[in-house]
C-alpha positions in Angstrom: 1.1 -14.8 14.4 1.4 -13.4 10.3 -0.2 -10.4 10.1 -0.1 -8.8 6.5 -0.1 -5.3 5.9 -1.1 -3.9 2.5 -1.3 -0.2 0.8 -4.8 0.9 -0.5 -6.7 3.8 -2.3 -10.2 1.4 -3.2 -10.9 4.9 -5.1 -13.2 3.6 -5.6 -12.9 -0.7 -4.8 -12.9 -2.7 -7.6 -12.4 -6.5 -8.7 -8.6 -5.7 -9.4 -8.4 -4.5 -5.7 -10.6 -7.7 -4.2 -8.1 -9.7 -6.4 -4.9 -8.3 -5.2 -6.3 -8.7 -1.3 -7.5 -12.5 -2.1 -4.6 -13.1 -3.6 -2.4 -11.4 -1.0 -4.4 -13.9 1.8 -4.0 -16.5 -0.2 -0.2 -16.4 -0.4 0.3 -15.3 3.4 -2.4 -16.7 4.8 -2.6 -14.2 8.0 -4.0 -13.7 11.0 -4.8 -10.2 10.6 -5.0 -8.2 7.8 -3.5 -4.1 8.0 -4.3 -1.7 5.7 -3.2 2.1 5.1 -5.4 4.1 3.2 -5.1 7.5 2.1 -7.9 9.6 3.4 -10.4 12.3 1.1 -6.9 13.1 -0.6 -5.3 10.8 -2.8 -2.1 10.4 -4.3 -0.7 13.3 -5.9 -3.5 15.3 -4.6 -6.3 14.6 -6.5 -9.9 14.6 -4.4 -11.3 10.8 -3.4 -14.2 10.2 -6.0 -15.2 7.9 -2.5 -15.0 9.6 1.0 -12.5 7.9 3.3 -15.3 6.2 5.3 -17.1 4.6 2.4 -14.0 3.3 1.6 -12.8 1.9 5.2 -15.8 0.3 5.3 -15.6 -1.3 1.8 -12.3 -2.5 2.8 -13.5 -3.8 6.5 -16.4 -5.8 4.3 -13.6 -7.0 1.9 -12.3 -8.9 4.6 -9.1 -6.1 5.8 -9.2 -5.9 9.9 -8.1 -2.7 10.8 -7.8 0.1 8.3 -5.0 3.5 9.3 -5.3 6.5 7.8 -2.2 8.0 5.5 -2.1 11.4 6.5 -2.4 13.5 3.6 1.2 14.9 4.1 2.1 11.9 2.3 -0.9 11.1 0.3 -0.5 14.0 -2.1 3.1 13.4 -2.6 4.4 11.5 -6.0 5.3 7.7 -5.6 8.3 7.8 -3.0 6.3 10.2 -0.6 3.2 8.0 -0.7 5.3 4.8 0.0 7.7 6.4 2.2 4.5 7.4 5.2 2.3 4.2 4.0 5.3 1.9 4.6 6.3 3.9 7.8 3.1 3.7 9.1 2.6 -0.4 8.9 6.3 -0.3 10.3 5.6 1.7 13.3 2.8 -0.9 14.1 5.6 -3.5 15.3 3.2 -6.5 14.0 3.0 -6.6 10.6 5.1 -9.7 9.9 4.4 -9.3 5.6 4.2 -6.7 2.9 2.4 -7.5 -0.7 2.3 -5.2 -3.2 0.9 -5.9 -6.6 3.1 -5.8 -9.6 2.2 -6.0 -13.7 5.9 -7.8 -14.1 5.7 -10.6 -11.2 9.2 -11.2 -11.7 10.7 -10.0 -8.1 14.0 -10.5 -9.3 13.7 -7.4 -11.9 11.8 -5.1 -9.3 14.8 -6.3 -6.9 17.2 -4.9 -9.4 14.7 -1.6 -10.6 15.4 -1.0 -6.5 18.9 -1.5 -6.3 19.3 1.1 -8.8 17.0 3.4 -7.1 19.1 2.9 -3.9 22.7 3.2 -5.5 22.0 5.9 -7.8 25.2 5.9 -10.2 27.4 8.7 -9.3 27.2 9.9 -13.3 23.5 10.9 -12.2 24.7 13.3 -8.9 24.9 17.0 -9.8 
C-alpha cells in the first residue's frame, strides 16, 4: 500500500496548491493521501486568512484523505521548525510510504546538495 504524505497551509487553496497535490498523485499514484496542516496560526505566526476547518475541508474535497493538525508550536516557527513537527508528524504515522514537496528548481540533485550543506555545516561557520 503507497500512501503519500504532503505539507499544506491552503491559506487560502489555490490552483498552485490543486497542482502540486495532482501532480504529487500523479507521480505516486497512492492509496491514501496524508496531509499536515497548520491550524488558525500559520507559519511564522501570522493569523490563517482561512480558519483551520475551512481549510481541512477544502483539502478533504481536493481529494487529501485524512488531514493532522501541526500544532502551532511548530507552525509559528521559521522554515526548519515548521518542517521539523510537519515532517515528524507524517513520520510518527508509521504509513506514509512517500514525501513530495514542491520545488521552483526541479533539479533534486541541487536541493540534494543545498541539504548536504545544511547538514555538514563547514566548521569555518561554527562560533
Amino acid at each position: 500500500m503507497k500512501v503519500l504524505g504532503i505539507i499544506v497551509e491552503y491559506n487560502p487553496l489555490h490552483d498552485g496548491h490543486l497542482y502540486h497535490l495532482t501532480s504529487s498523485i500523479e507521480l505516486v499514484k497512492p492509496d491514501f493521501v496524508v496531509a499536515v496542516m497548520s491550524g488558525n496560526f500559520v507559519q511564522r505566526g501570522e493569523p490563517s486568512i482561512v480558519d483551520k476547518f475551512a481549510r481541512t475541508k477544502m483539502a478533504l474535497n481536493a481529494g487529501i484523505d485524512v488531514v493532522f493538525e501541526l500544532p502551532a508550536i511548530y507552525s509559528i516557527q521559521d522554515a526548519r521548525g515548521f518542517a521539523i513537527g510537519s515532517v515528524g508528524i507524517l513520520n510518527a504515522t508509521n504509513v506514509v510510504t512517500d514525501l513530495v514537496f514542491g520545488s521552483e528548481s526541479n533539479d533534486l540533485k541541487i536541493i540534494e546538495k543545498i541539504a548536504s550543506l545544511i547538514v555538514e555545516e563547514s566548521p569555518a561557520f561554527e562560533r
